[in-house]
N, C-alpha and C positions, 0 to 999 in steps of 0.2 A: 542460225538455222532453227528453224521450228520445232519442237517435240513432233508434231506429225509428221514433219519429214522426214525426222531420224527415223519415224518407226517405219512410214512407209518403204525405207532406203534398204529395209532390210530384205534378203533372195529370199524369193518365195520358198519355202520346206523346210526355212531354216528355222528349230525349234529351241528355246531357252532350257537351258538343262534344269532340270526337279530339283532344287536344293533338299538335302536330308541332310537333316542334322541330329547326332551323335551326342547321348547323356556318358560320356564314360566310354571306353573300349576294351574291353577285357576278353578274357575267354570266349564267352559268346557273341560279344558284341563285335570283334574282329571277325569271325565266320562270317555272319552278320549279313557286315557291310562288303565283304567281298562275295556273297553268294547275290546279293543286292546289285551290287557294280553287272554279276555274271549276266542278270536279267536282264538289265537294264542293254545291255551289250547285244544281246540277242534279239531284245526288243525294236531295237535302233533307237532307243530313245538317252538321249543325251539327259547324264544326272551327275551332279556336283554336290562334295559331301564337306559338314561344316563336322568339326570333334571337338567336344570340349572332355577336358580331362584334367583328371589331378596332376597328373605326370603323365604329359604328353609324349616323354623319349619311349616311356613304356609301353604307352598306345600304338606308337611308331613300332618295337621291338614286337608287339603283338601282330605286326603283319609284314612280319619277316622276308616271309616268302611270296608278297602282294604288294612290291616296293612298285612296278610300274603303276598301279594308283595312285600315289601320293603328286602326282601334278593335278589331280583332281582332288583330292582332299587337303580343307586346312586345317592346323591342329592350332587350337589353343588352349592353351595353360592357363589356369588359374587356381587356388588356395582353395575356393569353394562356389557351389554353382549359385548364390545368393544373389551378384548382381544379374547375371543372366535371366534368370526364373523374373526379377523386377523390371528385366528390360534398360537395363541401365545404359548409357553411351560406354563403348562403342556397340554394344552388343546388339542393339538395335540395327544398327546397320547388317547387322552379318545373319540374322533373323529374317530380315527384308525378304518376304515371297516364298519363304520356307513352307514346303509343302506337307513334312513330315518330320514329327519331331519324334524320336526314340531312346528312351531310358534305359539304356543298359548297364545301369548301374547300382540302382538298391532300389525295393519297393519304397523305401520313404521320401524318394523323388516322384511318386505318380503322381499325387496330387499337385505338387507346384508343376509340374511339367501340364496336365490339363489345364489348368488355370493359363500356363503361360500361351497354350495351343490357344484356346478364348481368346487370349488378346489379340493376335498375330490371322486367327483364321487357319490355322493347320488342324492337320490330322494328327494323332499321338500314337504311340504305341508305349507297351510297357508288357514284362516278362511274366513278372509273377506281381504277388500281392501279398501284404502284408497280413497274413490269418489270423495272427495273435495279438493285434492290436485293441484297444478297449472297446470301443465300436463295433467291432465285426465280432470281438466274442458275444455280445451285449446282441445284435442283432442279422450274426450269417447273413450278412450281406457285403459287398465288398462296401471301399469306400468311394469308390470313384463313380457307385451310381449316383454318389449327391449332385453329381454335375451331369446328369444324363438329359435334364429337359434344355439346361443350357447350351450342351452340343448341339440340342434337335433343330432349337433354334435359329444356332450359329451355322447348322449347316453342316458340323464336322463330324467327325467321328472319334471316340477314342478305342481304340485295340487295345484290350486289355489280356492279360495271362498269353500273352501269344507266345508262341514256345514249340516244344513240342509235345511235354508233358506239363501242365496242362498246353493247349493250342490245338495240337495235330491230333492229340485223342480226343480233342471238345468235339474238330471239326467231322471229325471218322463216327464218331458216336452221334453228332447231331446228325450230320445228312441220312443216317439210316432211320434217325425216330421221325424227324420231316417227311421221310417218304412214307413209313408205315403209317404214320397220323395224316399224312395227306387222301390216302386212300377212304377216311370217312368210315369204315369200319366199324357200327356200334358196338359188334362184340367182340373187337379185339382189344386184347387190355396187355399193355407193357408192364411185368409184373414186379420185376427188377434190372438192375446195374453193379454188374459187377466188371472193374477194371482192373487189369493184373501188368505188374510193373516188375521187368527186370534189368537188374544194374551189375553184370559178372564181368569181371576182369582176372584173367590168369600172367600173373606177373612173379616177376622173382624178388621185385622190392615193393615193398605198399606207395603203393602210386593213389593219392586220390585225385578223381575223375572232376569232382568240384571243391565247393569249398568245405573244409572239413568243421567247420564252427558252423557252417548253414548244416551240414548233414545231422551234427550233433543236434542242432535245435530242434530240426524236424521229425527225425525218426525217435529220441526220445522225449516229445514230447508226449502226452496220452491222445491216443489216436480217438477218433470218432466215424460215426459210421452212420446212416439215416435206416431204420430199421420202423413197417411202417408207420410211415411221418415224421419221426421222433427220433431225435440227435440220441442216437449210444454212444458215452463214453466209457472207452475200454482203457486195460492199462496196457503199458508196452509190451510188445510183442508179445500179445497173446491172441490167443484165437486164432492159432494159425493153421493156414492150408495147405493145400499142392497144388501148383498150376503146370502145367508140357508145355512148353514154346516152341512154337519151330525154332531149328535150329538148332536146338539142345540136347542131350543125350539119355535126359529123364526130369521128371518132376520137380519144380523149384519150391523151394520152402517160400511161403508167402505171409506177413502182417498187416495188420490194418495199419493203415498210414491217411491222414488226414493232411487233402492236399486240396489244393483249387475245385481241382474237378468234382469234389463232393460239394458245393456250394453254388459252383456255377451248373451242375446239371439237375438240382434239384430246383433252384430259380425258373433255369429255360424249361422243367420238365415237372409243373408241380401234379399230375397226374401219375407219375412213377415213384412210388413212396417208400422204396425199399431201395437204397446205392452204397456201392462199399469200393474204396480205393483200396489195394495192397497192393505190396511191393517186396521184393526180396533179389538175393544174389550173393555176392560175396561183399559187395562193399555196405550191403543191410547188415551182414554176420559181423562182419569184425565191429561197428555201431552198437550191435545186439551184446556182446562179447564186453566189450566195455562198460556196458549196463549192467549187467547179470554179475559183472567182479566189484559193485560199487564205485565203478572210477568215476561215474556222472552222478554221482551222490553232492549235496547241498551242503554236507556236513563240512564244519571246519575243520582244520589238521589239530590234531593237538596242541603244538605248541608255537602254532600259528593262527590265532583266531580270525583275523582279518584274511586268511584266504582259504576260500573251500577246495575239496577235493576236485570237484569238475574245474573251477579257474586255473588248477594246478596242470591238471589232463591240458586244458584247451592252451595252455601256455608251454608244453612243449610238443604239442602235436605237431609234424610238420605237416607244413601249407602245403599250397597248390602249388606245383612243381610250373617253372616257365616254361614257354610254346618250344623252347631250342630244347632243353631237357626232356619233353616227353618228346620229341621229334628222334631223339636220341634213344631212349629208353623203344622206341618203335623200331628205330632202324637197328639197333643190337641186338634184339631179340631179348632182352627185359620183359620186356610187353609183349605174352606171346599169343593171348587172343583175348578181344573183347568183345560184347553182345552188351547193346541196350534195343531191349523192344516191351510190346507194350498189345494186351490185346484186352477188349472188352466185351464181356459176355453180354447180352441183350435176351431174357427173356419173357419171351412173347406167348400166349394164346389166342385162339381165338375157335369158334365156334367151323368143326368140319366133318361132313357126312352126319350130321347129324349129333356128332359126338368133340366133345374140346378136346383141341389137339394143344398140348406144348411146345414149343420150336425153342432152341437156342442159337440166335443169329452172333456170329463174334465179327468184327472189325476190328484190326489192329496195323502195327507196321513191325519192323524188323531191323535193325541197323547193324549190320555183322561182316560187314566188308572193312573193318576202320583200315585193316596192312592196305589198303588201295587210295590211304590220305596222301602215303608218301609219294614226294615227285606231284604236289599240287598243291598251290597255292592254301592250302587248308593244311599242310604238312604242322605238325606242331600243337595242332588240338586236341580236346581230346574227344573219349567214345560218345560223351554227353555232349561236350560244348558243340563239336560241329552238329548233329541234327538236332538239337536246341537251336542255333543260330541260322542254320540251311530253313528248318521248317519254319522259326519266326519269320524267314527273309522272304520265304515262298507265300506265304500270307497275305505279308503284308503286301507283296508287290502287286499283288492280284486283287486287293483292295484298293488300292492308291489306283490303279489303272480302274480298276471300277469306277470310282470316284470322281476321277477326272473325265471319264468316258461320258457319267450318266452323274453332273454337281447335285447336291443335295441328296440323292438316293442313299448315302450311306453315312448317318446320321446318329448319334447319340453312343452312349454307351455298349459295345461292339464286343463278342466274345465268337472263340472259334465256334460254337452250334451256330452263333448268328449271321454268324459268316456263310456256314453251311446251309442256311434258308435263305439269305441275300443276293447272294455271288449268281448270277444267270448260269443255266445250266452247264453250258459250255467252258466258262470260265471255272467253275468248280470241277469241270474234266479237266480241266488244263491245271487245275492245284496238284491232283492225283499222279496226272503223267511228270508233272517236274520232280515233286517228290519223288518217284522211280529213277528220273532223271538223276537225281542227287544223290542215287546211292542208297536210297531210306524205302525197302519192301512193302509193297502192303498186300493185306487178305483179307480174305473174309470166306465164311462156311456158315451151313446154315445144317443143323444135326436135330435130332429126335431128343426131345428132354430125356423122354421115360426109359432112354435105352442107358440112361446113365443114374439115374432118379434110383438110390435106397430106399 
């Protein structure tokens, strides 16, 4: 029989499922792909998932409680992702028509994972980004715009920092400066950015939320801040503030934290010269706490010269605890309440009655329902990984449907503001409601500067 006839043979409506495929399945990457499956389910649209993994029984244990997917997804094992990213046999085969490739595994997979998207004709995603690499110190910019005319070319897209911090605050922060800049307004002028980040967990054992060697890296590294036009670097936690959350019962201690969103908002926004990331809560304190007592000091031990004090910290810190342990630690009341949310202050002037008025517009979201994981397929995450994973999945789905709806429209190097300017009006209402959907709040208020202005 003919290939045209096989294809003709086939019932009208009947559609070929989306191959996604999976860099790693961890923490986040398990929400992921089951908030992914949930879309897809809703959508009516049929999707088959490929996993590669170092330890695929692990990736399997990572979705404990979302065992009726796995006749839809394949897992393979392998040592490391080098023949894959080369396209090697068999991996070509399993590649074949892949619509969507996703790194949930370490920023030093973005780059081979676009390069391998090029090959193949997909779209990519990827979490975060590697800040401190020699490149991006050398020139604040990521790296994966080296490949942004290649995408444009190719047609693809890659999603980058998608997440929720950076991702769901790019997108919440871009669609409000798109709409005030779309308005054309000579005299209005976005003066600054500021975004305030909280990570509180009340627990009876130290539980952390991600990985405790990323937390150390990040929070004490020396933070930086754009102050106008011009990179401040600060040292740790200093310069700190108070921000109110909803939700909260007073004021959270806040530091500068040097994170995505200070680099990708001042790229998508070089008109706003002034942006500062912080972040605070309980699991910044006890990070701070260990700073301030020299335990992340460089210095050798005495009478051990070959290992410094921090090697010594980070080698018996415990790790991240498994999906069954914190599912456990939720269900006994260990974990008696957590809050990650995230709101950004935006402000604005512009010329009114005659006289400049100052506005402070904030966008944010709220994640403060986690006791309502248990009893769902998400049971076992935690307060970070699921809306990390729920908001990457919400993203990306509504990109990929973009894309396929309207080929070539979403093109080159892709960040959540750019998403926030791409996505048809409709479809960026419909990111807002699933996000609510998932559990993940959002707001926004718009207040008098001067009624708070010292």
């Amino acid at each position: 029989m003919a290939e045209s006839e096989v294809t003709d043979a086939r019932p009208k409506g009947v559609q070929d499922p989306i191959k996604i495929v999976f860099f790693g399945l961890g923490a986040v990457g398990s929400n992921l792909l089951i908030c992914l499956s949930e879309l897809a389910e809703r959508d009516g649209v049929p999707v088959r998932f490929v996993v590669y993994a170092i330890d695929p029984d692990a990736a399997r244990d990572a979705l404990f409680h979302a065992e009726r997917l796995f006749d839809r997804i394949e897992f393979i094992g392998l040592p490391d992702f080098s023949p894959v990213f080369a396209l090697a046999v068999p991996h070509d085969a399993h590649l074949a028509d892949a619509a969507l490739l996703i790194n949930a595994a370490l920023p030093a997979f973005n780059i081979p994972l676009i390069e391998l998207a090029l090959r193949i004709g997909a779209h990519s995603v990827d979490l975060a980004s590697d800040m401190y690499d020699e490149k991006t110190e050398q020139t604040l910019t990521f790296a994966q715009y080296d490949y942004d005319r290649a995408l444009r070319k190719r047609g693809t897209a890659a999603l980058i920092n998608l997440g929720i911090s950076p991702g769901v605050t790019n997108f919440l922060i871009g669609r409000r400066l798109h709409e005030l800049l779309a308005a054309g307004r000579k005299d209005l002028e976005i003066e600054r950015i500021d975004l305030y980040l909280l990570e509180d967990i009340e627990s009876d054992s130290i539980v952390f939320s991600w990985s405790p060697v990323v937390a150390l890296e990040e929070l004490a590294q020396q933070p930086r801040i754009l102050t106008k036009g011009r990179i401040q670097v600060l040292e740790p936690f200093s310069a700190a503030r108070y921000y109110a959350f909803p939700h909260e019962p007073r004021p959270t201690r806040q530091y500068p934290l040097y994170q995505e969103e200070l680099l990708s908002l001042r790229r998508s926004f070089p008109e706003v010269d002034t942006i500062g990331v912080y972040t605070g809560g309980s699991e910044v304190e006890l990070v701070k706490a260990l700073f301030q007592l020299n335990l992340l000091s460089k210095r050798t031990l005495p009478n051990q010269p070959e290992l410094t004090v921090e090697a010594m910290v980070r080698a018996i810190l415990p790790g991240m605890n498994k999906p069954r342990r914190i599912e456990e630690y939720l269900r006994s009341g260990v974990i008696r309440r957590a809050h990650f949310a995230a709101a950004a202050e935006i402000r604005i002037s512009e010329i009114v009655r005659n006289d400049r008025q100052t506005v402070i517009e904030t966008v944010g979201f709220s994640y403060h329902r986690y006791q309502d994981l248990l009893g769902t397929p998400y049971a076992g995450a935690t307060y970070i990984s699921y809306p990390t994973g729920v908001g990457a999945a919400i993203l990306a789905w509504h990109a990929l449907e973009f894309a396929r709806a309207t080929p070539g429209r979403l093109a080159g190097v892709v960040t959540g503001e750019d998403l926030a300017r791409i996505l048809p009006r409709p479809r960026a209402d419909a990111v807002r409601r699933d996000l609510v959907a998932w559990d993940i709040d959002l707001y926004d208020s718009v207040r008098d500067a001067t009624q708070i202005d010292t």
